[in-house]
N, C-alpha and C positions, 0 to 999 in steps of 0.2 A: 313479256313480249320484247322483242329486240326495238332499239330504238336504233335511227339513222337519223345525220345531219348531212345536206348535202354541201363539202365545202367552195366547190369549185365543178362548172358544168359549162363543161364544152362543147356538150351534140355528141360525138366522138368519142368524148371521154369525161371521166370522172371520180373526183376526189371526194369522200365521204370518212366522216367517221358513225363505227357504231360501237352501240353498250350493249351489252349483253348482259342481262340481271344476273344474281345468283340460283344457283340451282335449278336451271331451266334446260329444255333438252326439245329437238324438232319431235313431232310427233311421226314425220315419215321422211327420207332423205328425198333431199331437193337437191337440183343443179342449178344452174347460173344462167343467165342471156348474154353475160359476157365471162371473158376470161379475164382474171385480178391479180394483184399483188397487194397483202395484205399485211400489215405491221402489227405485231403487238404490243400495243404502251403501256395496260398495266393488266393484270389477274394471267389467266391461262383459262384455255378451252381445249376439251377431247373433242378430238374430230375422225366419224368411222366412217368409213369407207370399207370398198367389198375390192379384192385382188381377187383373180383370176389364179387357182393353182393346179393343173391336172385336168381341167375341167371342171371343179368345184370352186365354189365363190368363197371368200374365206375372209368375214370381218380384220378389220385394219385398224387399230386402234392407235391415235399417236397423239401426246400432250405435248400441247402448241404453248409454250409457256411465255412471257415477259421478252418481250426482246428480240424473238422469232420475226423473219420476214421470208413468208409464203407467197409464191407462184403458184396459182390456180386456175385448170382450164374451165371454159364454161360447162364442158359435162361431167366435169366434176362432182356424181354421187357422193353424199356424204350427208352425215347427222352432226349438228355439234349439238355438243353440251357443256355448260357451265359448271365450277365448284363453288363453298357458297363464300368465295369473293366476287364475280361476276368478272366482266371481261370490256375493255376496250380496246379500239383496233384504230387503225386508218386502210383505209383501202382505194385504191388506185384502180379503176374499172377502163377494161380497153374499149373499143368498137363493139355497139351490138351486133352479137354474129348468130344468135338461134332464141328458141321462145324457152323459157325453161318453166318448170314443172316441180312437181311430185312425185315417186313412187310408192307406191301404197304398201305398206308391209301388208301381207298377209294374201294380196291378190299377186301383187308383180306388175301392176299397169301403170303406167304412167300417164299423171292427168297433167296438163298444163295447169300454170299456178290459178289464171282465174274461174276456169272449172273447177280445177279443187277445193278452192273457196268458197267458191256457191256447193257444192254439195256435201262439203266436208266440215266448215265455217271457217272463220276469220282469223280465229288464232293459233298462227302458226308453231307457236315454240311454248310445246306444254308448263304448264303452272308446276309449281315445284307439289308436289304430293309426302308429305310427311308419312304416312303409310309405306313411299317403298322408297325414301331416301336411301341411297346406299345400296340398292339391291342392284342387278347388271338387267337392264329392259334385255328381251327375248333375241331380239337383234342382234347383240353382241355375242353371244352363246352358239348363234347359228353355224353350222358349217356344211354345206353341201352345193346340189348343181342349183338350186332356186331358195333365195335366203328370203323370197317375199311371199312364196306362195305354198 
């Protein structure tokens, strides 16, 4: 599970760092209630996201590695996952501007975070599973007009 420290909280904004264990991945792509800029201090993390091509959604795979400083809006769709060095960040968070959520793979609905919690449970960023280390989850494979449902 991701860990966060808040470094600095202003109301308006906010300075954090987080860790990222190894081998760890969201269990369904979340967005944000703000929009960030995000540093990376040490390991690398794949971060997927769905583009828009023709009408078809079409996974977006891109390694965010050491060094990397990311602009991110707050509905920014996306999955990270961890390699097994794990991952820290610092992240710069702007004004709350919207509630964010879930999207469920396999329906396409989107719950806000703390209904998805209550009916999904508590932890957000799957355990590493030695079974399918290595293997590509179903998500990334996808290519068409509905990649959740």
């Amino acid at each position: 599970m991701m860990l966060r420290w808040t470094i600095l909280n202003l109301g308006f904004s906010k300075l954090l760092v987080h860790y990222f264990p190894p081998n760890v991945s969201d269990r369904d792509p979340h967005d944000h209630p703000r929009s960030f800029l995000t540093f990376v201090l040490r390991g690398r993390y794949f971060d997927t996201s769905w583009e828009s091509y023709g009408g078809e959604l079409v996974p977006t795979i891109e390694c965010v590695e050491s060094g990397a400083i990311r602009f991110l809006r707050a509905k920014h769709l996306h999955i990270v996952e961890t390699d097994d060095r794990g991952t820290w960040t610092v992240v710069a968070m702007g004004p709350l501007t919207r509630e964010w959520g879930f999207m469920r793979i396999g329906t396409g609905l989107w719950w806000p975070w703390g209904k998805y919690i209550q009916r999904f449970g508590g932890v957000v960023r799957c355990e590493a599973d030695p079974d399918t280390m290595g293997v590509k989850p179903d998500y990334r494979n996808y290519k068409g007009s509905q990649p959740f449902g």
